[in-house]
N, C-alpha and C positions, 0 to 999 in steps of 0.2 A: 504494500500500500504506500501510496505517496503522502509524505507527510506537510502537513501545510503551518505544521508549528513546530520548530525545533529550538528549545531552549538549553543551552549550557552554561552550568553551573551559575543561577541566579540567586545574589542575594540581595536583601532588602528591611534595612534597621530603621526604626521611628527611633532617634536619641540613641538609647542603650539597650532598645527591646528590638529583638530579632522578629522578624516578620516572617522571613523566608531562607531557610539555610542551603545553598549546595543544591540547588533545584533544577538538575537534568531531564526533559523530558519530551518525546515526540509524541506529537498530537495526529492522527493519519485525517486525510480528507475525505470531506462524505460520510460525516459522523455525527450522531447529536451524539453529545460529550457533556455529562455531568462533572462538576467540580464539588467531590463531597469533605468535609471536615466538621468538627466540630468549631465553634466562637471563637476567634482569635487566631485559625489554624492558616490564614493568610489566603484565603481563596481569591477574597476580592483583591486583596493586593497583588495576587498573579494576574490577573487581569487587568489590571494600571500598570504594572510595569509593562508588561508586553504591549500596549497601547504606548508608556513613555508618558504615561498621565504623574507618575512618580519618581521619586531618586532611585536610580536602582545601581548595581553590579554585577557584571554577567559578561562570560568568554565571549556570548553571542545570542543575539535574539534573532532567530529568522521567521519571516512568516512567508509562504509561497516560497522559500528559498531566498531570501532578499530580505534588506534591511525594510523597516515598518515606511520608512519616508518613500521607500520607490512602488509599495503597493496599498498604502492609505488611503485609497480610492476603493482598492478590493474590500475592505475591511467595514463593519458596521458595530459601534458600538450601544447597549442599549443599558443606561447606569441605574442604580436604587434608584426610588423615586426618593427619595428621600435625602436624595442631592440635588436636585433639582430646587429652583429657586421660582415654585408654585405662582408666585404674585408675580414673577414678570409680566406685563399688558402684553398677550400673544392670544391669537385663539387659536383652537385648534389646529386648524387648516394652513393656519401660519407655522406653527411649529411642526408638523410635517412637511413642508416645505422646505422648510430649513435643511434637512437629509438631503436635498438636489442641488440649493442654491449655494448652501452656504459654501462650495467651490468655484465661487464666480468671486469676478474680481471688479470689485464699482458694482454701481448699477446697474442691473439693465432688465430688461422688460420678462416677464414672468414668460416662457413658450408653454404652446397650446401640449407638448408633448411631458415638460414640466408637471403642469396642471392636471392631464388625463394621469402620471404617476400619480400623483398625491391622493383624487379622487380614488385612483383603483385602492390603494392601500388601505385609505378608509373606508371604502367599503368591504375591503376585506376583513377587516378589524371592527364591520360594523359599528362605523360613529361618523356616517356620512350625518344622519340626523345632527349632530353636532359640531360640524365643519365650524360653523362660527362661534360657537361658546366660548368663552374665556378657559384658559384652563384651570386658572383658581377655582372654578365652579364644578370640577369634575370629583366624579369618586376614585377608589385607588385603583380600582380594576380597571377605571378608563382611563386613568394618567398612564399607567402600564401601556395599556394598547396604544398610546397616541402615538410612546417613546415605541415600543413595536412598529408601528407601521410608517414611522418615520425613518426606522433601519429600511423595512419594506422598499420604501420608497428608494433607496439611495444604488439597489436591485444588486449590493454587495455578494461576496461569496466566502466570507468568512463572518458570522455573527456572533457575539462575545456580549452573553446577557449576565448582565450580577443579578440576581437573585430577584428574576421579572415574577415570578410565581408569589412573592411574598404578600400577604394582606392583600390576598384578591381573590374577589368572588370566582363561582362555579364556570360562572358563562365565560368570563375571560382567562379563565386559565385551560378552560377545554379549547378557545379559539388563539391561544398561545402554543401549545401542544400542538395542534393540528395544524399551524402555519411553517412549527419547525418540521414536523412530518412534510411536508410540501417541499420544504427547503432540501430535504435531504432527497427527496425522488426527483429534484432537478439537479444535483451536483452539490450540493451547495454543505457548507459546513456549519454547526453551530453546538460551541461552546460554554454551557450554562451552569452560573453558580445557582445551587441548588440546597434544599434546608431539608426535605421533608425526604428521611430514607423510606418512608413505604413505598411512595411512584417511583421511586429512582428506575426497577426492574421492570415498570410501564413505559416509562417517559424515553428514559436513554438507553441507547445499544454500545455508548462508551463510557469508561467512566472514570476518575483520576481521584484517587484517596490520598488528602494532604492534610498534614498536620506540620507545618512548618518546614517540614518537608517533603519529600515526596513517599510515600505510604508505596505506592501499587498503580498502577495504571496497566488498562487491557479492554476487551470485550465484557460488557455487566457481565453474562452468563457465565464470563469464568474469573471475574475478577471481586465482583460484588458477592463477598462471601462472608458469612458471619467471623472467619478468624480473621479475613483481614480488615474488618468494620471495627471489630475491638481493638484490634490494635490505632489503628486510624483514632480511637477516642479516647482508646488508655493512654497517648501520650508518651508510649514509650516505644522502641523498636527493637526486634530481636537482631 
């Protein structure tokens, strides 16, 4: 399999507290890819470094083979919501937007091929109804889908969700689920921090056990195993 993420040896300290120690790992493409650990075990900080959203150190971060600046156009990221800065004056339709435009330089006029993206995504995230709402006015299950289909729109091939599933209703996390299934029957890859290990053996066919460092990575069916889940939360490594 080809690998579309290849990380050596990354590490990653806030002050004096280790984030991420030693962290070698290939990610293969054409994978929904859960990122499991317990609180603190640096999930989301794997995915800012590899993005470069953070300070990080590492022999090498490749994605597609190549540094993040020559394929940051292939790449979609979609963060907590709860980094996001809700009261920004945007509505909806403006911040899906944003996924296509905001690679333009200056001004310039919205294209009709722009606009049919943004429309399809919304609709496919059903919140066409809500194209113009402010998004301060949304619930958490639609702020999720906005940032979803604002990746949607950007029509990337590698997507990197922090933990889109969190504090969200039924409806949106079944049409979260089922957009990543889409993604993978067109090629496409997606890497998602994830909390709740009952779906993990529903949701994802990869899967990456990290606890500040790397635990186990492989196929769920042979990698998602209760010896290597305890060790992943007992914090310790044989």
């Amino acid at each position: 399999m080809i690998d579309v993420i290849n990380v050596q040896a990354l590490n990653v300290r806030y002050q004096q507290t280790v984030a991420l120690e030693q962290l070698s790992i290939q990610i293969p493409q054409t994978v929904r890819a859960a990122i499991v650990g317990p609180n603190g075990a640096g999930k989301s900080t794997f995915i800012k470094a590899i993005l470069n959203l953070i300070p990080s150190q590492s022999q090498s971060i490749r994605l597609f083979h190549q540094p993040l600046d020559k394929v940051r156009h292939r790449v979609a990221y979609v963060p907590q919501t709860s980094q996001v800065n809700w009261q920004f004056p945007a509505t909806v339709f403006d911040v899906v937007l944003m996924g296509i435009s905001s690679k333009r330089f200056g001004f310039q006029r919205i294209t009709n091929e722009q606009k049919e993206r943004t429309l399809f995504a919304l609709e496919r995230m059903q919140l066409q109804d809500l194209a113009n709402r402010q998004i301060s006015q949304l619930s958490g299950g639609q702020k999720q889908r906005v940032f979803l289909a604002r990746a949607m729109a950007q029509q990337a091939e590698l997507y990197l969700l922090d933990e889109p599933l969190a504090g969200v209703d039924m409806k949106s996390e079944q049409l979260i689920m089922d957009y990543l299934v889409e993604l993978q029957q067109s090629g496409k890859t997606s890497v998602t921090v994830h909390h709740d290990l009952n779906t993990v053996p529903d949701y994802f066919d990869y899967v990456v056990l990290l606890n500040k460092q790397l635990i186990a990575h492989g196929p769920t069916q042979t990698t998602f195993t209760p010896d290597l889940i305890a060790l992943t939360y007992s914090g310790e490594r044989k």
